[in-house]
ZAMARGU-4260 file (C-alpha; in steps of 0.2 Angstrom, whole numbers, plus 5000, padded with zeros to 4 digits):
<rodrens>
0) 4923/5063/5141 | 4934/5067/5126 | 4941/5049/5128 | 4927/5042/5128 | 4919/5051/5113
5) 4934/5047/5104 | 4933/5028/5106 | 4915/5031/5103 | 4918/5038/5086 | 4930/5025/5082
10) 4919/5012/5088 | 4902/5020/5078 | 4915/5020/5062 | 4920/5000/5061 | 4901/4997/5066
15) 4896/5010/5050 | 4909/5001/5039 | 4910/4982/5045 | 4889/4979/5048 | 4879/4993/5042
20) 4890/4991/5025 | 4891/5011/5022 | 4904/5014/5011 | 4920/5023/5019 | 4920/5039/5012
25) 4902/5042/5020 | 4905/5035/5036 | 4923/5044/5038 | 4911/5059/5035 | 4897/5055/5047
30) 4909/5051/5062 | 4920/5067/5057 | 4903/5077/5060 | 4897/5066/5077 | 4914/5068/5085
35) 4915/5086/5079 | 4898/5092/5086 | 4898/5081/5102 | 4917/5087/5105 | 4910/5105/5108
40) 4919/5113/5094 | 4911/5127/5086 | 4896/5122/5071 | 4908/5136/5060 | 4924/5125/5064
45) 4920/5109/5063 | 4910/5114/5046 | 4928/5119/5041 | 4939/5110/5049 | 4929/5094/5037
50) 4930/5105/5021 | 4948/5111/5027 | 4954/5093/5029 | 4947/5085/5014 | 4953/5101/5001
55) 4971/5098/5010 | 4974/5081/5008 | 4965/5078/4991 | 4979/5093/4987 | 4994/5083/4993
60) 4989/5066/4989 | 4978/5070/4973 | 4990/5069/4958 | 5002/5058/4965 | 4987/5044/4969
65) 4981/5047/4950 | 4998/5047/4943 | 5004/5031/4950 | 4987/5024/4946 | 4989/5029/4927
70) 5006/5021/4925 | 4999/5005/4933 | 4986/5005/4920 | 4998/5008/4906 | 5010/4995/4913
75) 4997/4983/4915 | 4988/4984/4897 | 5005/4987/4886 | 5011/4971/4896 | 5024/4982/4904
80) 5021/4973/4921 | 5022/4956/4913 | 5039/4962/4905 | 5047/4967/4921 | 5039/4951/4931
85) 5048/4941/4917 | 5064/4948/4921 | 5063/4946/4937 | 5060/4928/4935 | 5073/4924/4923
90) 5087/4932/4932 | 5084/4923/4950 | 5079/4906/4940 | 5067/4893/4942 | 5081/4887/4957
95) 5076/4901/4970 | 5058/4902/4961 | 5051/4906/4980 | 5063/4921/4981 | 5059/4926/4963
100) 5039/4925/4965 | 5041/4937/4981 | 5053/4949/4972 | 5042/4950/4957 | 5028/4953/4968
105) 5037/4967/4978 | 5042/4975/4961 | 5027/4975/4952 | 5016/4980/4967 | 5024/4995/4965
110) 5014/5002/4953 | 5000/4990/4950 | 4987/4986/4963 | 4990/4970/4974 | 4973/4961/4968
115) 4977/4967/4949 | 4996/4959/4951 | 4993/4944/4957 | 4979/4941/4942 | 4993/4944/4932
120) 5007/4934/4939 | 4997/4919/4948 | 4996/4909/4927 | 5015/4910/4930 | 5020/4904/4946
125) 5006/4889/4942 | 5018/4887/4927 | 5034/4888/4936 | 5026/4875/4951 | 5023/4864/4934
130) 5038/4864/4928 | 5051/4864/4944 | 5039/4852/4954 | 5037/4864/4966 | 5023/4866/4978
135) 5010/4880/4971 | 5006/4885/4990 | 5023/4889/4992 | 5023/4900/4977 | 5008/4905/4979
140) 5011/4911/4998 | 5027/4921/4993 | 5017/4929/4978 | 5005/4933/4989 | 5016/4944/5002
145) 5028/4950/4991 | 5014/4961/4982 | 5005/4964/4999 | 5021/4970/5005 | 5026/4985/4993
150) 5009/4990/4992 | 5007/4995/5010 | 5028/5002/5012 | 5032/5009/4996 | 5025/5025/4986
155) 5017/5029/4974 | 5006/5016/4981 | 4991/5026/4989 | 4990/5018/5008 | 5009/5027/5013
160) 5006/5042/5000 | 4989/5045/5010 | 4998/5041/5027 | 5013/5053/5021 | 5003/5068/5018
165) 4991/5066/5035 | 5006/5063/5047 | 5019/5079/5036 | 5030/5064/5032 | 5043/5068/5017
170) 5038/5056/5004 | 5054/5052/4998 | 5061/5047/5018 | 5045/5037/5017 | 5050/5030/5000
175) 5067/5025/5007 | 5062/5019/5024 | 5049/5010/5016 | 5059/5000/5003 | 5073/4996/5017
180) 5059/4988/5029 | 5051/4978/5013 | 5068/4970/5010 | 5068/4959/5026 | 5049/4957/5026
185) 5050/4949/5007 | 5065/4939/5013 | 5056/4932/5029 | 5039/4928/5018 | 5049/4918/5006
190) 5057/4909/5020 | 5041/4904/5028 | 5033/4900/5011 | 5047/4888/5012 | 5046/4880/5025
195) 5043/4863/5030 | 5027/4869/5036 | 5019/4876/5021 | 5029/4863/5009 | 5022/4848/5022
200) 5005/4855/5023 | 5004/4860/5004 | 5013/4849/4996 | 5003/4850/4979 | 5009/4854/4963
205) 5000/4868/4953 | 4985/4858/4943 | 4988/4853/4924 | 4969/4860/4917 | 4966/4869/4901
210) 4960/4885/4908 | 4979/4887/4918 | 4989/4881/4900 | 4979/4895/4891 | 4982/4909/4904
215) 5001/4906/4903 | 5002/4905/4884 | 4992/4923/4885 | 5004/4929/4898 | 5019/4921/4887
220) 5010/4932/4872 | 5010/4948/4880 | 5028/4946/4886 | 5032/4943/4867 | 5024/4958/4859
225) 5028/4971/4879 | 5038/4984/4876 | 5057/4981/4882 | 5063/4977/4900 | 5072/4994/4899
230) 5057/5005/4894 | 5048/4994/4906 | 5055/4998/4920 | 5058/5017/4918 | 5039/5025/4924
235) 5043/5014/4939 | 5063/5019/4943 | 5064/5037/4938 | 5050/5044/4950 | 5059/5034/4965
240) 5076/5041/4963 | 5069/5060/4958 | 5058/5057/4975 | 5072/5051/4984 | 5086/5064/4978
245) 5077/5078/4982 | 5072/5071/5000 | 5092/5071/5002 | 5102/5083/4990 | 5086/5094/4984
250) 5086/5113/4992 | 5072/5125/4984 | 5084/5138/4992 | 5100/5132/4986 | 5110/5133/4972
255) 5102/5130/4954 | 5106/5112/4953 | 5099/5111/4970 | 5084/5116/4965 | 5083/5107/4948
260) 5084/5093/4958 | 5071/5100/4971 | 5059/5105/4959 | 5060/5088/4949 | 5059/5077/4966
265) 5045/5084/4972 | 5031/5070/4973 | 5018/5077/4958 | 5032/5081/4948 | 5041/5066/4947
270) 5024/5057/4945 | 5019/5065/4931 | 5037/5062/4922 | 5034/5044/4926 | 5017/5045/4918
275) 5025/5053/4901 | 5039/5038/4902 | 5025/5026/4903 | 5016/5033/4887 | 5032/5027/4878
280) 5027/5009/4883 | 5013/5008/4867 | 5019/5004/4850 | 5009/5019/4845 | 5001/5034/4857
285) 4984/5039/4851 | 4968/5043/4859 | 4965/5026/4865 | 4982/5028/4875 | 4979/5047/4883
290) 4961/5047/4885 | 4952/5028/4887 | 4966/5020/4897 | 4970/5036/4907 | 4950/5038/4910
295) 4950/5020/4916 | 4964/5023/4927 | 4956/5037/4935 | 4940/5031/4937 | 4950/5015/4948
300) 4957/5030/4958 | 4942/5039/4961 | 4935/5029/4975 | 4953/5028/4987 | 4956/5048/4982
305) 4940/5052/4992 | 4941/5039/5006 | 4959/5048/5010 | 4951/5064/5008 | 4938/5060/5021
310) 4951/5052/5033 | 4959/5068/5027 | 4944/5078/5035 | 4940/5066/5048 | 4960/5068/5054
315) 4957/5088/5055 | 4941/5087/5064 | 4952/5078/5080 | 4963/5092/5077 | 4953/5105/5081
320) 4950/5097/5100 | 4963/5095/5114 | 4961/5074/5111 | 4979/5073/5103 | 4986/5080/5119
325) 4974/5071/5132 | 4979/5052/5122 | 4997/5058/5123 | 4998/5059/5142 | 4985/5042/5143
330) 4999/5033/5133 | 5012/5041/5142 | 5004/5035/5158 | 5000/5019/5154 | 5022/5015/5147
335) 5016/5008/5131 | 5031/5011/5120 | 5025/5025/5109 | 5031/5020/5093 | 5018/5001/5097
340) 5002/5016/5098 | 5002/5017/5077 | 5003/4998/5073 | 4991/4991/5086 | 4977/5006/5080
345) 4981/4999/5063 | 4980/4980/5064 | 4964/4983/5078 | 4957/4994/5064 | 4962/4983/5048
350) 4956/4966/5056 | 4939/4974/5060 | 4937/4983/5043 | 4948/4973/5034 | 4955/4986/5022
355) 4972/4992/5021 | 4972/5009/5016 | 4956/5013/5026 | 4967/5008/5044 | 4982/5017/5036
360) 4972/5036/5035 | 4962/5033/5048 | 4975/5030/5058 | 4986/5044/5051 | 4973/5056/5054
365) 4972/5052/5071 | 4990/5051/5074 | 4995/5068/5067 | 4988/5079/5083 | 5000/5069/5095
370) 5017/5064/5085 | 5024/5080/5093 | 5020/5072/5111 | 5026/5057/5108 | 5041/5062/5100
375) 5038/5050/5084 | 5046/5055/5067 | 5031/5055/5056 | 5040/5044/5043 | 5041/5030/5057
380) 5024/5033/5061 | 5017/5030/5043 | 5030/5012/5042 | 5020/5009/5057 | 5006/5010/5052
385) 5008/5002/5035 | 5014/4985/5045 | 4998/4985/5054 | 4989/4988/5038 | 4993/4971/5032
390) 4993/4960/5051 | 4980/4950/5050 | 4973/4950/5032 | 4957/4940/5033 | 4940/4936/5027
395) 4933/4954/5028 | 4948/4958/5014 | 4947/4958/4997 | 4964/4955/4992 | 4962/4937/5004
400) 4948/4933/4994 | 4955/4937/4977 | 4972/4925/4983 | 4961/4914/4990 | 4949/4910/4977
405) 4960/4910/4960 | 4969/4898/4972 | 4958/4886/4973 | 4957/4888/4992 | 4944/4886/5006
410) 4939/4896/5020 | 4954/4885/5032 | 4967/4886/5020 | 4965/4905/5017 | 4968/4907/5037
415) 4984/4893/5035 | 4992/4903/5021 | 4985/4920/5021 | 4982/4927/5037 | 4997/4920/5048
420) 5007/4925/5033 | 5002/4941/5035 | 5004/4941/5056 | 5024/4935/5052 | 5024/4950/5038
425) 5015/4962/5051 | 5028/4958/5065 | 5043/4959/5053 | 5039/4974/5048 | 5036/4982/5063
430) 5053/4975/5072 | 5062/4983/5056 | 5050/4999/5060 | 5057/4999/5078 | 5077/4996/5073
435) 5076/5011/5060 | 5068/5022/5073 | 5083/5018/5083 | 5095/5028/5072 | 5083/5044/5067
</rodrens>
């Protein structure tokens, strides 16, 4: 009957989300509450386990989200991001310009928003598809997955911070794991976005019209007056390698380097240095800089910090009941690799909701109860479910209408170049996911 309920409450949440439209953070609530009261839990715990859930993962996840969000915005608005995508492209050359578009992507994804980067970057590539002769779907396909791809792997990104901090993952393993399975998946993309099927299919060069002249002379005008690739690049680099060295060399009970490194690698700390190096990105810091950009940032991060929170809280109702042990022993039973159980929950979950970092906490929440069981390292389990987050990117997304329609592109051509794009992404990732599991 627990099964049952569970698969119930999964069920009742897609049908809440996909056709009643109720906004995630209400229906993660109301199916927290159905499966908590139906489960036979105490009204008292599952009253708590719901505020208990929320409070802890808004306390994990909480700065780190609004951090990374603020030095997006900053990078965004000072022409930061367009700084660093320029370099990008200059250094790999208009020669190996579907490598370069998928590198950029991965690169400036890391702090800005998917949809947001590729409003930025798609005037370029248009540009560069111009001027190489160069088919734009190509281009525009590599674009595409290399920002899709950092997004759902890499922190400070809020899918794998969120997955991070429901699962106990350390973020900087997740950081490292997540930039190591990225590497292949942006290589793989660019290849298919090369390939004699895409270039056959869509052999079109990027259209001529006024409206795409303008956009890249604007983007040519930021990059003119951004601050310099060095300053550019410093809110995104220094938080990863303080992350990363404290996951490795940091001890809070060593020596006093150790702990330095420790104290300065912890997630919220490193973040907020990043946001102090991004405020060195305007000519001038004033009101406009600290308060209106960092207000507009927040206010972006305000809707994903409370739909984690309530996966958060949905996660720790499950917790309360014996389900994590009896779904253990039924994927035991039925030899299923275990390390599949996280990525099919998530592509199952993002093809009928069709959002990435909805999949990834929900799925993290549920996973957290069994990782034990299953013997999963939780950093595997949140590469896992980061590769289902993107398998299947189709019309129920936003990011595949936002490619799709500053494309140009119809309902079809979305499916050609979008969403079996994303399955060869999907599957990449998680063969990469299953090779580093082999050696952790």
């Amino acid at each position: 009957m627990l099964v049952f309920l569970f698969f119930l409450s999964i069920a009742l949440l897609i049908f809440l989300i996909a056709k009643c439209k109720l906004h995630a953070f209400l229906s993660l609530l109301v199916v927290g509450l159905f499966y908590g009261v139906l489960s036979g839990a105490s009204l008292e715990e599952v009253a708590n386990a719901i505020a208990g859930g929320f409070g802890g993962t808004m306390q994990s996840i909480g700065i780190v989200i609004a951090c990374g969000v603020i030095i997006g915005q900053v990078l965004e608005v000072t022409g930061g991001a367009q700084r660093i995508s320029d370099a990008i492209l200059k250094l790999i050359g208009i020669k190996h310009a579907t490598y370069a578009a998928s590198l950029t992507g991965a690169f400036v994804s890391i702090p800005v928003f998917c949809d947001s980067g590729f409003i930025i970057l798609n005037p370029v590539i248009k540009g560069i598809s111009r001027r190489g002769k160069l088919p734009y779907a190509t281009l525009a396909v590599a674009l595409m997955a290399g920002l899709l791809t950092t997004h759902s792997f890499v922190p400070p990104t809020p899918g794998p911070v969120a997955a991070a901090s429901l699962v106990g993952a350390d973020l900087g393993k997740v950081l490292l794991y997540g930039i190591i399975v990225s590497i292949p998946i942006v290589i793989v993309s660019s290849i298919w976005a090369n390939s004699r099927f895409v270039r056959g299919k869509y052999p079109e060069i990027a259209e001529d019209t006024v409206v795409d002249l303008e956009k890249e002379d604007e983007f040519k005008a930021v990059v003119a007056h951004a601050p310099s690739t060095f300053r550019s690049f410093l809110p995104v680099i220094v938080p990863i390698l303080l992350i990363v060295a404290a996951s490795f060399f940091g001890n809070a009970e060593g020596n006093t380097a150790e702990q330095i490194v420790s104290f300065l690698g912890k997630p919220y700390i490193a973040l907020l240095i990043g946001t102090a190096l991004s405020f060195l990105l305007p000519t001038k810091v004033n009101s406009t800089v600290t308060n209106t950009w960092v207000s507009k940032a927040l206010s972006g991060a305000a809707e994903i910090l409370l739909i984690t929170a309530a996966a958060g809280a949905f996660g720790k109702v499950l917790q309360i009941t014996p389900i994590g042990t009896t779904l253990t022993e039924l994927i035991l039973s039925s030899g299923l690799p275990a390390i599949l159980i996280p990525y099919i929950m998530s592509t199952l979950l993002t093809i009928a909701m069709g959002s990435t970092t909805v999949s990834m906490t929900t799925v993290s929440g549920i996973m957290a109860p069994m990782l034990a069981s299953l013997g999963l390292a939780p950093e595997i389990v949140v590469m896992a479910v980061a590769a289902g987050g993107f398998t299947f990117c189709q019309a129920n997304s936003s990011y595949f209408w936002c490619v799709s329609k500053l494309c140009g592109y119809d309902l079809k051509k979305g499916y050609w170049l979008i969403t079996l794009t994303s399955v060869i992404m999907g599957v990449t990732g998680m063969a990469m996911t299953c090779i580093i599991n082999l050696f952790i």
